[in-house]
C-alpha positions as CSV (number, residue, x, y, z in Angstrom):
1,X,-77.0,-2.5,-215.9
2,X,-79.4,-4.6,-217.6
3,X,-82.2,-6.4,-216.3
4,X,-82.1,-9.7,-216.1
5,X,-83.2,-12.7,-218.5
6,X,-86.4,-14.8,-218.5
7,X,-86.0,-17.9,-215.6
8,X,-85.4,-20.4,-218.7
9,X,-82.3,-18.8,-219.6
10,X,-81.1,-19.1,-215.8
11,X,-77.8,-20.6,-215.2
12,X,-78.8,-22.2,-211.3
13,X,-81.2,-21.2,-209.0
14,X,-79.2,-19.2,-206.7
15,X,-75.4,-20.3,-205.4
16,X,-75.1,-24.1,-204.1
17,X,-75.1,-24.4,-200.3
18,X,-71.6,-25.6,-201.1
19,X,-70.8,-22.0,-202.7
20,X,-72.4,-20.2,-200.3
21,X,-70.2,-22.1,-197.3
22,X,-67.4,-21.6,-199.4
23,X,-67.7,-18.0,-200.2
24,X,-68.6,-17.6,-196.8
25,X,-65.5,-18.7,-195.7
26,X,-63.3,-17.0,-197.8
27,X,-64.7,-13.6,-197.0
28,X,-64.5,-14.5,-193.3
29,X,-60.4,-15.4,-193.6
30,X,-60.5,-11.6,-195.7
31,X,-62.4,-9.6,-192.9
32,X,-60.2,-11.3,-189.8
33,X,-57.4,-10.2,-191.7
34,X,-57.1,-7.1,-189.2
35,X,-57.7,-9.5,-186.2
36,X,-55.0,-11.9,-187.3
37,X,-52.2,-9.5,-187.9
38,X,-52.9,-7.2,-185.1
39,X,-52.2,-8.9,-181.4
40,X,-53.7,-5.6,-179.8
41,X,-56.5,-4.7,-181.9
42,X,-57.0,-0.8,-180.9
43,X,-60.6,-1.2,-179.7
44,X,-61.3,1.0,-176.4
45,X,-62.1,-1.4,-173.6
46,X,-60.7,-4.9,-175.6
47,X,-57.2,-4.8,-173.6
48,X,-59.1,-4.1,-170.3
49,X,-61.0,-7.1,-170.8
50,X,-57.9,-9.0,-171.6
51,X,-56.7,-8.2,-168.4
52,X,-59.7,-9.7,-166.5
53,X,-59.2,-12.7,-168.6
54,X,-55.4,-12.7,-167.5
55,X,-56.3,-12.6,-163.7
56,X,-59.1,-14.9,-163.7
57,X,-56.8,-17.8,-165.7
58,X,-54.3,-17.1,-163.4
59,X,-56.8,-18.0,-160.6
60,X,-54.9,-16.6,-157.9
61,X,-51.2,-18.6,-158.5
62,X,-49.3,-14.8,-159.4
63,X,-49.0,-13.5,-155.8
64,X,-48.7,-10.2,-157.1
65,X,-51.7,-10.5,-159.1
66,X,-53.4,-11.9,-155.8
67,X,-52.1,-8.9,-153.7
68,X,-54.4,-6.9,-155.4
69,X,-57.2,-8.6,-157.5
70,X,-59.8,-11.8,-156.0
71,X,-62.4,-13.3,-158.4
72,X,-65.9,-13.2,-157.0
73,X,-68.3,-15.8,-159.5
74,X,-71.7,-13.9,-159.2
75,X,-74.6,-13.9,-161.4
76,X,-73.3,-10.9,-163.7
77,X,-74.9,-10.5,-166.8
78,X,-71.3,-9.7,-169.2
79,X,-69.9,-13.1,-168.3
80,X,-69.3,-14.9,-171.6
81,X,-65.8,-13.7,-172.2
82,X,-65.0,-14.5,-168.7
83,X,-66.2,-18.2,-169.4
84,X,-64.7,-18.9,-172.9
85,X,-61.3,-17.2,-173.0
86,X,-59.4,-18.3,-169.7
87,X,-60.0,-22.1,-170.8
88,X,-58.1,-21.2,-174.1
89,X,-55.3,-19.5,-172.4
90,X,-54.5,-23.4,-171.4
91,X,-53.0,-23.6,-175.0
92,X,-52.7,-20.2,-176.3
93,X,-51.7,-16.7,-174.5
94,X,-54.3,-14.2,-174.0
95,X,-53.8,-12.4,-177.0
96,X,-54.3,-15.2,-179.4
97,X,-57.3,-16.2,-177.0
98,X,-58.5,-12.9,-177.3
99,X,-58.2,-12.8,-181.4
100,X,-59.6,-16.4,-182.0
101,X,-62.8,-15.0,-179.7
102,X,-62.9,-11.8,-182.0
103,X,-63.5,-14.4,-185.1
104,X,-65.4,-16.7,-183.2
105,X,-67.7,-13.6,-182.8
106,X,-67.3,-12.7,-186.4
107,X,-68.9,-16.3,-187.3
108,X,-71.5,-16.3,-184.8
109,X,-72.8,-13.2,-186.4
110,X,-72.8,-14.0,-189.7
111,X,-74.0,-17.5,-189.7
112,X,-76.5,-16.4,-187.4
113,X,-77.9,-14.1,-189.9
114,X,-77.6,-17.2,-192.8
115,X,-79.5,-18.8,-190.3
116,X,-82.4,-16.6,-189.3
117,X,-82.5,-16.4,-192.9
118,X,-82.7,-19.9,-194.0
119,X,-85.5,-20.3,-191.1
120,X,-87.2,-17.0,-192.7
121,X,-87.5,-18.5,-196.0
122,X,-86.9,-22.1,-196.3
123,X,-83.9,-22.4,-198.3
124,X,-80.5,-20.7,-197.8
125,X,-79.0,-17.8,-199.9
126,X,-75.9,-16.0,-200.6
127,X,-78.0,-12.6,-199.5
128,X,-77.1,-12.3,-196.1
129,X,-73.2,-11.9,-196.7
130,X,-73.5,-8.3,-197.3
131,X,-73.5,-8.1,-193.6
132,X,-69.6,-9.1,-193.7
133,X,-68.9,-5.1,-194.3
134,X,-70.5,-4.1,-191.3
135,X,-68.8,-6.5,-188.8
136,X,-66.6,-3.8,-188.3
137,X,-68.6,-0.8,-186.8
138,X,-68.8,1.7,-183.9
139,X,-69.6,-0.5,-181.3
140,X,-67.5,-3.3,-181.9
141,X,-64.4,-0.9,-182.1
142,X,-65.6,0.7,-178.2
143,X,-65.1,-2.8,-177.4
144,X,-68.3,-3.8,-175.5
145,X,-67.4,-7.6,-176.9
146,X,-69.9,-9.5,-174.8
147,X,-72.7,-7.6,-176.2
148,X,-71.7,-8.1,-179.7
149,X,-71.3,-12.0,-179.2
150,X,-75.3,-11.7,-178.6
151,X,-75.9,-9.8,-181.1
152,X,-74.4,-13.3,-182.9
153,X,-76.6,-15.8,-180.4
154,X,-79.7,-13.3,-180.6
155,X,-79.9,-13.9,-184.4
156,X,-79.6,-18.1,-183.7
157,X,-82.2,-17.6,-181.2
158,X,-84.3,-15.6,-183.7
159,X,-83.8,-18.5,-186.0
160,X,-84.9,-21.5,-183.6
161,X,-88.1,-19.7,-182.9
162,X,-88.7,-19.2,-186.5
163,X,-87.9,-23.2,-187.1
164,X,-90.0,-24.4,-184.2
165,X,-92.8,-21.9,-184.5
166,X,-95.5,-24.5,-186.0
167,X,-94.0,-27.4,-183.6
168,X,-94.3,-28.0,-180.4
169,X,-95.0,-25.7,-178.2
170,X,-92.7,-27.0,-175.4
171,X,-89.9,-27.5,-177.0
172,X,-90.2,-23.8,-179.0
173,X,-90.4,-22.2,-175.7
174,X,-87.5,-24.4,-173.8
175,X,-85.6,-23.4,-176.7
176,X,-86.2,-19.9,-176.6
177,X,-85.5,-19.9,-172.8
178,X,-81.9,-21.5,-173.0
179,X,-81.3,-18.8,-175.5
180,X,-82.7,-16.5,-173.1
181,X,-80.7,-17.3,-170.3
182,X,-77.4,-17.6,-172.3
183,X,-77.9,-14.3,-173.6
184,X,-78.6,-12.8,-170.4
185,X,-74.8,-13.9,-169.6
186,X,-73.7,-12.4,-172.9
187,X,-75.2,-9.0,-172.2
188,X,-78.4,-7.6,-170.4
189,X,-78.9,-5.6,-173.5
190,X,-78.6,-8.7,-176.1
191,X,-81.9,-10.4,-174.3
192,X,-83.4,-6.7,-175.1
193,X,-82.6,-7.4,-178.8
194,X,-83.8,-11.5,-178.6
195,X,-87.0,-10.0,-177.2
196,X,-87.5,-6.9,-179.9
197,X,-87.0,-10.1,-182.5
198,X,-89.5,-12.5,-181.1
199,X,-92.0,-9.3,-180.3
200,X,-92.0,-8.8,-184.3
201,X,-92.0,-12.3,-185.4
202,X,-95.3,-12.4,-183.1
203,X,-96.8,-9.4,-184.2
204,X,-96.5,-10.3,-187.4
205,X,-98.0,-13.9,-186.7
206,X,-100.8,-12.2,-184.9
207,X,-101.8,-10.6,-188.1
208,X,-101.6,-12.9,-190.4
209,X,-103.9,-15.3,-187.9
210,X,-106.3,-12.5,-187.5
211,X,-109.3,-14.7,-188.9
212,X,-108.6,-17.2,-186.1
213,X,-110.7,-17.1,-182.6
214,X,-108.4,-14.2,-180.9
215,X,-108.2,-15.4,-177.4
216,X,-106.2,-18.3,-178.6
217,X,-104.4,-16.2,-180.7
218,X,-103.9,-13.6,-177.6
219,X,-102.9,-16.9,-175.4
220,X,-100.1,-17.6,-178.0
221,X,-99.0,-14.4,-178.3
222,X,-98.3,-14.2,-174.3
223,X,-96.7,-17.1,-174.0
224,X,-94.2,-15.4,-175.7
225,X,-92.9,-14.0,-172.5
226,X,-92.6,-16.8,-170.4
227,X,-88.6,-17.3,-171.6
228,X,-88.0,-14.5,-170.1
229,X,-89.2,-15.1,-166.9
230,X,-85.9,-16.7,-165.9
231,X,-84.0,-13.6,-166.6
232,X,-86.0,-11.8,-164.6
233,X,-85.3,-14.0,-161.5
234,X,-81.4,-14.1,-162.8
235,X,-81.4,-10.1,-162.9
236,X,-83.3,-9.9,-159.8
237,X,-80.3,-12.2,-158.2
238,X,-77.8,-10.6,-159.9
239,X,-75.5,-7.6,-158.4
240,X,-76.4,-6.1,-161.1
241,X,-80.2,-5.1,-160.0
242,X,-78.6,-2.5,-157.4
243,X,-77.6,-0.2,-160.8
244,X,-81.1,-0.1,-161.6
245,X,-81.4,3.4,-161.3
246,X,-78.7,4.4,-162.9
247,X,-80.3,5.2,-166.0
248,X,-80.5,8.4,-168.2
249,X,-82.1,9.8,-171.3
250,X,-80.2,12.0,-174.0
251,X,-82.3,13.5,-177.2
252,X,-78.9,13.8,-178.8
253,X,-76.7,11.2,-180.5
254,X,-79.5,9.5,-181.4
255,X,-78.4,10.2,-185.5
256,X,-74.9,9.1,-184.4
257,X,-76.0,5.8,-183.3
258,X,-77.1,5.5,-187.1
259,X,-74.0,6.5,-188.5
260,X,-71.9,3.6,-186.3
261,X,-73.3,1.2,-187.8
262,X,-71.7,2.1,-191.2
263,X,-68.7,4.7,-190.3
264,X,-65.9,3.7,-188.3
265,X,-62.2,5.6,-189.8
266,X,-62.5,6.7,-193.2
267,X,-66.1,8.9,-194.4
268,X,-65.3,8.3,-198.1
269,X,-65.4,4.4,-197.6
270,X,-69.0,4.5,-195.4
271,X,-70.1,6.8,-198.0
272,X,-69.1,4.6,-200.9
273,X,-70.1,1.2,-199.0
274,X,-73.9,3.0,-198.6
275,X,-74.0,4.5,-201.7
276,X,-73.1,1.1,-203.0
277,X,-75.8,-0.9,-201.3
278,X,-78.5,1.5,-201.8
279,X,-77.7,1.4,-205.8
280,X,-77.6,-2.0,-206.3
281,X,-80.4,-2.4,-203.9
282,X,-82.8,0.6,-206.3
283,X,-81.3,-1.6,-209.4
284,X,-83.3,-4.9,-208.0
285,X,-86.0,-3.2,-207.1
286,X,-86.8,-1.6,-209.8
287,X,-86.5,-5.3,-211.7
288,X,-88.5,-7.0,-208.9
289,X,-85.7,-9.4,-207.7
290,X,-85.3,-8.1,-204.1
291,X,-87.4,-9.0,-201.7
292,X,-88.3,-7.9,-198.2
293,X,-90.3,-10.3,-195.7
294,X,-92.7,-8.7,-193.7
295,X,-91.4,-10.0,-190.5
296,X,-88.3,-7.0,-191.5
297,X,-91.1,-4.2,-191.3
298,X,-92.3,-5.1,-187.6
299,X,-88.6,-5.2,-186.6
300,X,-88.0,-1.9,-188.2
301,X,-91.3,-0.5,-186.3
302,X,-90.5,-2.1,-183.1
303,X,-86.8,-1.3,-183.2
304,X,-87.7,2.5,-184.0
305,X,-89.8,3.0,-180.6
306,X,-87.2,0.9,-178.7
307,X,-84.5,3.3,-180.0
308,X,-86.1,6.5,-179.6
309,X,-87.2,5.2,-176.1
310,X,-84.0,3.8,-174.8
311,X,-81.7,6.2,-172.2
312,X,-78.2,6.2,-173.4
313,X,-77.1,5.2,-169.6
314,X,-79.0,1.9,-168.9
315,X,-78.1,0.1,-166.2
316,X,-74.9,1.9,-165.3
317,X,-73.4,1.0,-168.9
318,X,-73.3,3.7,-171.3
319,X,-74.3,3.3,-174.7
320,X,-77.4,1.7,-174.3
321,X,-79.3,2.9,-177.5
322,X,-76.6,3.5,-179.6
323,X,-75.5,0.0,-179.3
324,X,-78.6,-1.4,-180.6
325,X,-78.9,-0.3,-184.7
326,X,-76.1,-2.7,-185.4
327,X,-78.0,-5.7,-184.3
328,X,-81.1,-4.6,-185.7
329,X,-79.6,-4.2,-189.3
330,X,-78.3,-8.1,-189.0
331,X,-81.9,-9.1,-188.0
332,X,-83.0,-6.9,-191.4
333,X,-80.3,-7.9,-194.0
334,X,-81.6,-11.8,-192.8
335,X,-85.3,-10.4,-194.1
336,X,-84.0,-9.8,-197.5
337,X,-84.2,-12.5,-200.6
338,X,-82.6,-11.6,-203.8
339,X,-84.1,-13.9,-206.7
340,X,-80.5,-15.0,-208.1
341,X,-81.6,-17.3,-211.2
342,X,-79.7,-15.3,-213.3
343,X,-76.2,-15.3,-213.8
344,X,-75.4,-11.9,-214.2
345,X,-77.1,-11.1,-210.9
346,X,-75.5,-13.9,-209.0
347,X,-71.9,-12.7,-210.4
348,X,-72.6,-9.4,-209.8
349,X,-73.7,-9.9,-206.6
350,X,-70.3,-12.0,-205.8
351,X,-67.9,-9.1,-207.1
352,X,-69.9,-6.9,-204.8
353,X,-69.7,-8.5,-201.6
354,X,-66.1,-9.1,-202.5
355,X,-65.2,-5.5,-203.8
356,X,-66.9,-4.1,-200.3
357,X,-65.3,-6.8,-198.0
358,X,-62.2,-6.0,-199.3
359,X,-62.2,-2.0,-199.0
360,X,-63.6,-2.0,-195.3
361,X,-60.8,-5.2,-194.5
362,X,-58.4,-2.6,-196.0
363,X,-59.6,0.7,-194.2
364,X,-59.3,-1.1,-191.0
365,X,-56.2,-3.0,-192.1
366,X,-54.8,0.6,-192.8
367,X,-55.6,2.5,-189.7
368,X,-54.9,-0.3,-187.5
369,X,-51.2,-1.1,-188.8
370,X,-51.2,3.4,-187.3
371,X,-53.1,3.0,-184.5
372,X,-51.6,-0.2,-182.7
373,X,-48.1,1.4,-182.5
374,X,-49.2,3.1,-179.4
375,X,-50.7,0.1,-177.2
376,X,-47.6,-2.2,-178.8
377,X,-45.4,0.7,-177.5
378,X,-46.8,0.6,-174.4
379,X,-46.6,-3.0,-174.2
380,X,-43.2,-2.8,-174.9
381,X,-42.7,0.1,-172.3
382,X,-44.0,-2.6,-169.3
383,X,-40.7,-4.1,-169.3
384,X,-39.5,-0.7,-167.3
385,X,-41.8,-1.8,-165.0
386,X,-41.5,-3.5,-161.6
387,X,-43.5,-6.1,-160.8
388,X,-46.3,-6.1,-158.4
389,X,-46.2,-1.9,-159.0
390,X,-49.1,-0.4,-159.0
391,X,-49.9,2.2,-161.7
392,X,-52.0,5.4,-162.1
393,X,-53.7,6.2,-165.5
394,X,-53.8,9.6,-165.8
395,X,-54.7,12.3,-169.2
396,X,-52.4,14.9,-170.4
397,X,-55.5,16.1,-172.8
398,X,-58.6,16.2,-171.0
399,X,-60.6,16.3,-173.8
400,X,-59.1,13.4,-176.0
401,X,-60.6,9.9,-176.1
402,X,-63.5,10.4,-177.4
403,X,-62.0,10.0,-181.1
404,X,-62.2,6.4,-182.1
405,X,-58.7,7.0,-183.1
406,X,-57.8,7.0,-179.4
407,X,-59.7,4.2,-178.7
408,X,-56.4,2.1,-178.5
409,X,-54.4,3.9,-175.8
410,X,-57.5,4.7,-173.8
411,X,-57.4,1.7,-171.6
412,X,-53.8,0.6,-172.8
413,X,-52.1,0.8,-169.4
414,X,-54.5,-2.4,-168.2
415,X,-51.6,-4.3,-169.9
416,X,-49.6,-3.9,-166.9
417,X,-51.6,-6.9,-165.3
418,X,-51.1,-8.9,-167.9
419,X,-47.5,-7.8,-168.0
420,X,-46.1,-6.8,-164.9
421,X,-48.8,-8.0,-162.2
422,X,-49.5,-4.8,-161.3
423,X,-52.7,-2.9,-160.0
424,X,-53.8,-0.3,-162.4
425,X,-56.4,2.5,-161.6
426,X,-58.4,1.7,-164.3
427,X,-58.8,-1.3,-164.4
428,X,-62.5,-2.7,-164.6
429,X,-63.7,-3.4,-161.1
430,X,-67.1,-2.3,-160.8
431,X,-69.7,-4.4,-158.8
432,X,-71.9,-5.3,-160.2
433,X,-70.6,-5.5,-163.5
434,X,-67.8,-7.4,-163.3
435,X,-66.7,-10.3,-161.4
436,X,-63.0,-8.9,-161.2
437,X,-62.8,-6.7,-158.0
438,X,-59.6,-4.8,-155.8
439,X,-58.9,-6.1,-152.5
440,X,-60.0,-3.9,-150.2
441,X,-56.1,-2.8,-149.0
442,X,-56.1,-0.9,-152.4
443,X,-59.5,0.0,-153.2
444,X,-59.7,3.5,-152.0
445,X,-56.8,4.1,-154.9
446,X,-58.5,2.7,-157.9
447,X,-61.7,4.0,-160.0
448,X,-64.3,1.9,-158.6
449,X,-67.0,4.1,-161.3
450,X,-65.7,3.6,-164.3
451,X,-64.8,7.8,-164.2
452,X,-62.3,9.5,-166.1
453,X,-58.8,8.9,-165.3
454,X,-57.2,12.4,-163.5
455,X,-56.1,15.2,-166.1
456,X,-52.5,17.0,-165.3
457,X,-54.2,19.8,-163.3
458,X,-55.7,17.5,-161.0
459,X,-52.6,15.9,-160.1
460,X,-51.1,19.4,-159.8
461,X,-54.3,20.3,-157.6
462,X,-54.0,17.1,-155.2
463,X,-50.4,18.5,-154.3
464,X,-52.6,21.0,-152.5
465,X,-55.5,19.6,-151.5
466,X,-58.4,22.1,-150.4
467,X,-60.1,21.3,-147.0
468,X,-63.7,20.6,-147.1
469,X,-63.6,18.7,-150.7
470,X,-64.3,15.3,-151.6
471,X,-60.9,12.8,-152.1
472,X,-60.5,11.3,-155.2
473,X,-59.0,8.0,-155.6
474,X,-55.6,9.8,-156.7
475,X,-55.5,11.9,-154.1
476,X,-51.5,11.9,-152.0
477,X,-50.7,9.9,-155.7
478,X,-47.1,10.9,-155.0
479,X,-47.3,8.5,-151.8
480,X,-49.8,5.3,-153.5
481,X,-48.4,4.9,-156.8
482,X,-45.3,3.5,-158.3
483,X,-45.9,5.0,-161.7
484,X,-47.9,7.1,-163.6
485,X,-49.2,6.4,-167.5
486,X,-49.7,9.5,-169.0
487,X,-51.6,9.2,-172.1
488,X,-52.3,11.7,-174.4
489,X,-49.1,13.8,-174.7
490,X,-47.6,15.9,-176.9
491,X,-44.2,14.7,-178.6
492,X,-41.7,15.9,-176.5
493,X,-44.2,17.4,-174.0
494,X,-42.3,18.6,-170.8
495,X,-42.4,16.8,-167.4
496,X,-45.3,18.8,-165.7
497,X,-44.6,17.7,-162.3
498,X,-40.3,17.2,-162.1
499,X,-40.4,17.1,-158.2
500,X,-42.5,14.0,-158.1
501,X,-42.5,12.4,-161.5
502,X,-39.4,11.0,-163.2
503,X,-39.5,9.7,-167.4
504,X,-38.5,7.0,-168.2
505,X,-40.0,6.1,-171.6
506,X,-41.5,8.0,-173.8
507,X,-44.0,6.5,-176.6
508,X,-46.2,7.3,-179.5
509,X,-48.7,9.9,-177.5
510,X,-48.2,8.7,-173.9
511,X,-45.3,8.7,-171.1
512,X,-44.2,6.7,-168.7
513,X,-43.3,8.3,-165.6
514,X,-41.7,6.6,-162.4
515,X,-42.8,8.3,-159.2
516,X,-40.2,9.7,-156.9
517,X,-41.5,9.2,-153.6
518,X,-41.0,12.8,-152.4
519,X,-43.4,14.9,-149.9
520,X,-45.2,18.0,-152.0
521,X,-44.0,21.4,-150.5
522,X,-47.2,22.5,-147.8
């Protein structure tokens, strides 16, 4: 590669805002290509949350679905899916809901970013659509889908601060504390990343006012804080404060939580995407055409101590640190300007983006047309399935789903709400984090922790339970279940239990069993 021309022999300074928008939208249709030709995306905990949105459109018409699920509105903060998807279910069925709210999150991202960009340095750019790539990552794929969404407002709310920072005062701040208080129903953690953003932007305006009287300075910089003072008294409202201490700290995985934000199926496609970037990112460098605004330095320092400081188990929700590189690598691909006045750099950087949009759309594309046979098998399974039955989730491998390639069958069983009506153990039903919760005839016999469903041997070990031990929600299963969903088998793997347990389908890495309703020996 070649460095660039003098500015006089520039063909436009940089792409339109017309070519951005429509670039912009052409990669978006490329990257939702997954989304729009998979119906059950196999992310971990996506078809769980389709089943809340299921019940809570339903609003309590399905007497089956009433015989074991109620609604309870409370101030949660992991509400936004709850608010936006049921409405659509009006006109569309929950799976269509549930993709158009996948791309509406894929937007809200990415124009975000063009956004926090645009506010960052006055004029918009083509830069930020590298983040298109990463859209698809770890965390997305677990399925936390509320948090991602503010990941998306975070970055808008980063960009209204940046707009309104020399303005008035009021209005910055009443800004700042609607996007405060919406992103507290998004996700507790995505007003942790909002506040990390406006913690750098002031740090860095604190420096470069560092001539001024300080107190006023000091005044300013506190101020800062008062948005949040809402989310406080929400949180301290909300169910939610009695997980407060359920919190801890791991040393390890801290490197993984890196990693996610680039790997996801293949190694050799992270690998090339990053080696990529970081080539063409020396090569502009090295000609002085990439730029870096300082306000990306203090969110790489703050984010660093946040990291290294977060517990993995915050709040009773797992992934608490690992979640956060993702968002903080939107906030810093929004802190990068590439000088595009030449035309070599502004095609090159095109067939880039394109060339890397198009290898992750395909990876996914790829592994998901593999993966999504087993939760479309199971769907397909449901039809074996009484309604109003109620359902235990239970693991023939005790030590599988923790591959992101089980991701998809780990939570696939949920689609007997949505299918049958029916009450299934693992639902998610835990107060205070959802507003979804099991009437209190059944809710000795669902997981109420958010556990791991019951291995083989444990069913096998509740046929003889030992006096003295704790019961488990599964316990006399042969006597409170209809069915069990065994996932996690082994093609052709033998009925472990033929006494109690009857196949009747058998699917890509899980079996369905029907219960025969027969008192263990002893």
């Amino acid at each position: 590669m070649h460095a660039p021309a003098t500015r006089s022999a520039r063909a436009d300074d940089d792409l339109s805002p017309l070519r951005i928008a429509l670039l912009f939208a052409v990669l978006l249709l490329i990257i939702a290509v997954p989304i729009l030709t998979h119906r059950l995306p196999p992310m971990s905990d996506y078809v769980n949350h389709l089943a809340r949105m299921h019940v809570i459109a339903d609003a309590g018409r399905d007497p089956n679905l009433a015989q074991f699920y109620r609604i309870d509105w409370q101030i949660v903060p992991n509400l936004v899916m709850d608010l936006i998807i049921p409405p659509l279910t009006r006109v569309m069925d929950v799976y269509l809901a549930g993709q158009a709210f996948l791309i509406l999150t894929f937007f809200l991202i990415m124009s975000g970013a063009m956004a926090l960009h645009r506010a960052l340095f006055g004029r918009w750019s083509a830069l930020p659509l590298i983040g298109f790539p990463l859209l698809y990552n770890y965390v997305l794929l677990v399925g936390v889908l509320n948090y991602i969404v503010g990941i998306g407002l975070s970055l808008w709310g980063l960009a209204f601060w940046a707009a309104l920072r020399e303005r008035n005062p009021v209005l910055r701040l009443g800004v700042a504390t609607v996007f405060a208080c919406a992103l507290f129903f998004c996700h507790l953690y995505s007003v942790g990343v909002f506040g990390i953003g406006l913690l750098a932007f002031e740090l860095l305006r604190l420096h470069e006012r560092r001539s001024e009287p300080w107190l006023p300075r000091l005044v300013d910089f506190v101020a800062t804080g008062l948005p949040f003072l809402p989310v406080l008294a929400l949180l301290r409202a909300s169910p939610t404060w009695g997980l407060a201490s359920e919190n801890s700290w791991e040393p390890k995985g801290k490197i993984d939580g890196l990693i996610y934000v680039f790997e996801i199926y293949s190694d050799v496609v992270a690998i090339a995407l990053v080696a990529v970037v970081v080539t063409a990112s020396a090569w502009a460098i090295r000609h002085r055409i990439l730029r870096f605004h300082p306000l990306g330095w203090l969110i790489l320092g703050v984010g660093f101590i946040v990291y290294m400081a977060m517990p993995r188990v915050l709040f009773g929700s797992y992934l608490a640190d690992q979640r956060l590189p993702i968002a903080l690598v939107f906030m810093l691909i929004a802190c990068l300007r590439l000088d595009m006045h030449h035309r070599f750099v502004r095609h090159g950087f095109m067939v880039m983006v394109l060339a890397l949009v198009v290898a992750r759309t395909t990876e996914v594309q790829l592994a998901w047309q593999q993966l999504s046979r087993g939760p479309l098998a199971v769907k397909q399974s449901m039809q074996m399935v009484n309604l109003g039955s109620k359902i235990l989730v239970a693991y023939a491998d005790r030590s599988a789903g923790d591959d992101v390639r089980d991701y998809g069958l780990l939570h696939a069983a949920c689609l007997g709400i949505i299918e049958r009506s029916s009450l299934v153990t693992t639902a998610f039903t835990v107060a205070g984090k959802q507003i979804m919760h099991v009437r209190e005839a059944f809710r000795d016999r669902v997981d109420n922790e958010d556990g791991t469903p019951p291995s083989v041997d444990q069913m096998r070990a509740a046929l003889e339970p030992i006096q003295g031990e704790a019961p488990n929600y599964w316990e006399a299963w042969w006597d409170q279940y209809d069915y069990v969903y065994m996932v996690f088998t082994q093609a052709g793997q033998e009925n472990p239990m033929p006494d109690q347990l009857q196949l009747v389908v058998e699917g890509p890495r899980f079996q369905l069993y029907r219960v025969v309703r027969e008192q263990p020996p002893g």
